[in-house]
Each structure stands twice: as structure tokens, then as C-alpha cells.
C-alpha positions, 0 to 999 in steps of 0.5 A: 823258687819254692822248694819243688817248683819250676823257675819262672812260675810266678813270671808266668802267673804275672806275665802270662805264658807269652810274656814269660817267653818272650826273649826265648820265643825271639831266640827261637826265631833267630836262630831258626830264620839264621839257619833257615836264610843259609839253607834256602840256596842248597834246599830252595835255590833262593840265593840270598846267603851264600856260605855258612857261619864261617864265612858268608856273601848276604845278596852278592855284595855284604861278606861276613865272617867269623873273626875266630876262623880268621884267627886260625887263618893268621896262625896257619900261616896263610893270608886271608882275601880282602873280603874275609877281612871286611867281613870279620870286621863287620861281624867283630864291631856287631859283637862289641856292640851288642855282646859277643856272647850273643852268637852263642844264646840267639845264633848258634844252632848247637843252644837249641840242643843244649837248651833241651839238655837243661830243660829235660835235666830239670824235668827228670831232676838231674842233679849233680855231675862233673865240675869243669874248670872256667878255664878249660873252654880257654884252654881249648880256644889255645888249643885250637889255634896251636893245632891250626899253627901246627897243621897249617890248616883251620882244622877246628872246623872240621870238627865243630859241631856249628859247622858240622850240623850245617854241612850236615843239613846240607849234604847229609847228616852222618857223623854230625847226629853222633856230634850233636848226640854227644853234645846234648848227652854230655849237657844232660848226664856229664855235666849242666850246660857242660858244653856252652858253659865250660866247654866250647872254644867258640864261647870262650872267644866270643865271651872275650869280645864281649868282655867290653860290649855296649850292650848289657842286661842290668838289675835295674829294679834289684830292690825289687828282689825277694831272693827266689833264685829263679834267675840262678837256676835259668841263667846258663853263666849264673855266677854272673847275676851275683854282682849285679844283684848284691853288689850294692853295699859293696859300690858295685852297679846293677849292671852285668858286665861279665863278657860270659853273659850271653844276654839271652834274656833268660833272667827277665824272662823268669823275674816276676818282679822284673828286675832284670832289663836290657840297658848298657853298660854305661848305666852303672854311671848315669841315671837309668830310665826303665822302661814302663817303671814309674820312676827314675832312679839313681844308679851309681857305682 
């Protein structure tokens, strides 16, 4: 990125506007066709989800659940239904799989506001703010889960801001505009991506489920690299890129394996030079075939 510039303008000048968007444009419309599948019974009386985030019936027969609330059930003392426990299930395999940080950057509604956030820090040049511990957001997660074991109840979701906003939209915003102002005021003057990145115990939970998830985004064309550091200035876990970009004197792979990665895309999106590209974790140990690349090339780690 050249000095005063904005990350991804070459990407735009090679790609076009579309193909420089791309992953955010379908991280848009995930998280607005989620949000809007849960709001169609209470708005619309269209039934095909029944519930919230935390726990869910998709067309009366599919349950799903969030694997931390159910955690904060077991430390409150209290026994889940048969069906919570399936649906955690499910959802807790869906995350291995394709990383848990996924809920974070193509479900959660709360990225939309954080996204806006970094995006006006960027325009208005905020430089700066508070420096938060990678640990506080595990801190919080214990945090959460003593609460719930002290209070016998799964307090944390009656104030998380996911949770909040979609009781919101369905019965009445009210204190949920003061959570969501808060949390888009702390990422814009407090601290950049304060909230998803250093913050939220949800994050941190979803981070560890994808500490060993299948899929992965990977440097597979790292040579290709001229060090213009528009991906550190988009990626919302930027400590991550380092490794997989400059670890290969050390014997270290092109893949991100780090489980703060939210595989949002964000890094391929801005490379003019396509770099970056969707694989799995297992290609730092076999031959990687890129897709649209001219050639195979060897990857080892």
C-alpha cells in the first residue's frame, strides 16, 4: 500500500470492483440471509427457523446450537435436552470443519457494525488507541462461565450484544441500540477491531474450535509478494499473515493455521497479486494445486 493510499486499490485496478469484494459481498449476504431466515417467523409468520443463535429448530426437524451456551448450561448446574445436545453437536463438527472463527466474520451480525467501525477509522485516519491484552477475550470466556457456575444461570446472554440485537429486532430495540453504539464507538475511538479482535468471549471460544479446523486460507503464491501490506491493514487478526507469508526460511508452510483467523477472505480480496487462497490445512504437506494458477508447486513445511 503506497503511502496515503487505500488497502486494495491495485486489487481493484486488477480485479475490478466485484472481484476485489467478493468475499465481502458473500459475508454480507450470509449474515443478512441468517438474520433474515430468523426474523421471517416473528416479522412474516414464515416458520422455517424457530429460535436465535443460541439455540434453534430449522423446518421443525434440524436443532441447532451454540456449543458455548451449552457450556454455560453444564457450569450452571443444569442438564441440557437430548436436543441441545445434538444440535451443539452439529454445529461444534460444522466449526471444526471449516473454522470456528467463521461465526465471527460470515454469521455474526455484531461484524457488521465492527466492520463499519474499521472502515470510517480508515477514512477519518484514526490512528492509535488502547492496546488490549490477546489474552483479556479468554479471560472474559472464564469469566462467563464462573458467572454461570455462581449464578446457576447462563447470564452471559442476556448481555451479549448477538443476542441482544436479535431480541431486539424482534421485540423492540431499546437497550440493545446503547450495546450496539457502544460496541461500534469502542472499535472506532477505543481501540481498532477492539471488540471482535480483543474483546468478545465468543470469539475467543470459537477461535479455539478452530485452532484444528479443516479448512484454512493459505499463502499459496507467497513469492508473488511485493510487500505492500495491504493484507495487515485489512485482516482483523493481522499477526496471523506473518508466518504464512515469511515463514519459509524458517520451514514454516504458506498456510494459516492460527485459530484467530476468521477466514473471512479479506486478505484475498485486497492482493492484487493473488497470494492468498481458500485450501486446508493439510496443504503445508502435500502438493497444492491453485486454482487458475499456471502451475503446480511444491509446498512443504
Amino acid at each position: 500500500m503506497e503511502p496515503g493510499g487505500r488497502p486494495g486499490a491495485e486489487a481493484i485496478k486488477q480485479k475490478g470492483w466485484i472481484g476485489a469484494h467478493r468475499f465481502l459481498i458473500l459475508r454480507r449476504v450470509s449474515q443478512l440471509a441468517i438474520l433474515g431466515l430468523f426474523l421471517a417467523g416473528p416479522w412474516l409468520g414464515i416458520w422455517i427457523v424457530e429460535g436465535n443463535l443460541a439455540s434453534s429448530l430449522t423446518l421443525g426437524v434440524l436443532p441447532l446450537s451454540d456449543p458455548l451456551v451449552l457450556l454455560q448450561v453444564f457450569a450452571s448446574g443444569h442438564l441440557p435436552a437430548s436436543a441441545a445436545l445434538i444440535g451443539a453437536l452439529i454445529v461444534l463438527i460444522f466449526y471444526l470443519l471449516v473454522g470456528g472463527r467463521v461465526y465471527c466474520s460470515w454469521v455474526c451480525p455484531i461484524n457488521i457494525v465492527t466492520d463499519l467501525a474499521e472502515w470510517l477509522r480508515r477514512r477519518l485516519h484514526i490512528k492509535g488507541g488502547a492496546n488490549f491484552s490477546d489474552k483479556t477475550r479468554y479471560w472474559l470466556l472464564g469469566a462467563i462461565l464462573l458467572v454461570a457456575a455462581v449464578a446457576g444461570s447462563v447470564a452471559w446472554e442476556l448481555v451479549n450484544p448477538v443476542s441482544m440485537v436479535y431480541r431486539g429486532l424482534v421485540f423492540g430495540m431499546g437497550l440493545a441500540w446503547g450495546v450496539v453504539v457502544a460496541v461500534f464507538l469502542l472499535d472506532l475511538f477505543i481501540g481498532r477491531r477492539a471488540w471482535c479482535g480483543h474483546l468478545c468471549p465468543v470469539g475467543a471460544f470459537y477461535g479455539l474450535l478452530g485452532e484444528g479446523a479443516v479448512l484454512r486460507v493459505a499463502a499459496v503464491r507467497r513469492e508473488r509478494c511485493d510487500d505492500c501490506m495491504d493484507c495487515f491493514a485489512v485482516c482483523p487478526e493481522h499477526q496471523v499473515i506473518k508466518p504464512a507469508l515469511k515463514g519459509a526460511d524458517k520451514g514454516v508452510g504458506p498456510v494459516i493455521l492460527s485459530g484467530h483467523c476468521t477466514n473471512c477472505g479479506r486478505c484475498i480480496d485486497v492482493c492484487g497479486r493473488d497470494v492468498f487462497a481458500f485450501s486446508t490445512r493439510y496443504s503445508n504437506h502435500s502438493r497444492l494445486v491453485v486454482p487458475g494458477a499456471n502451475q503446480k508447486s511444491e509446498v512443504s513445511s
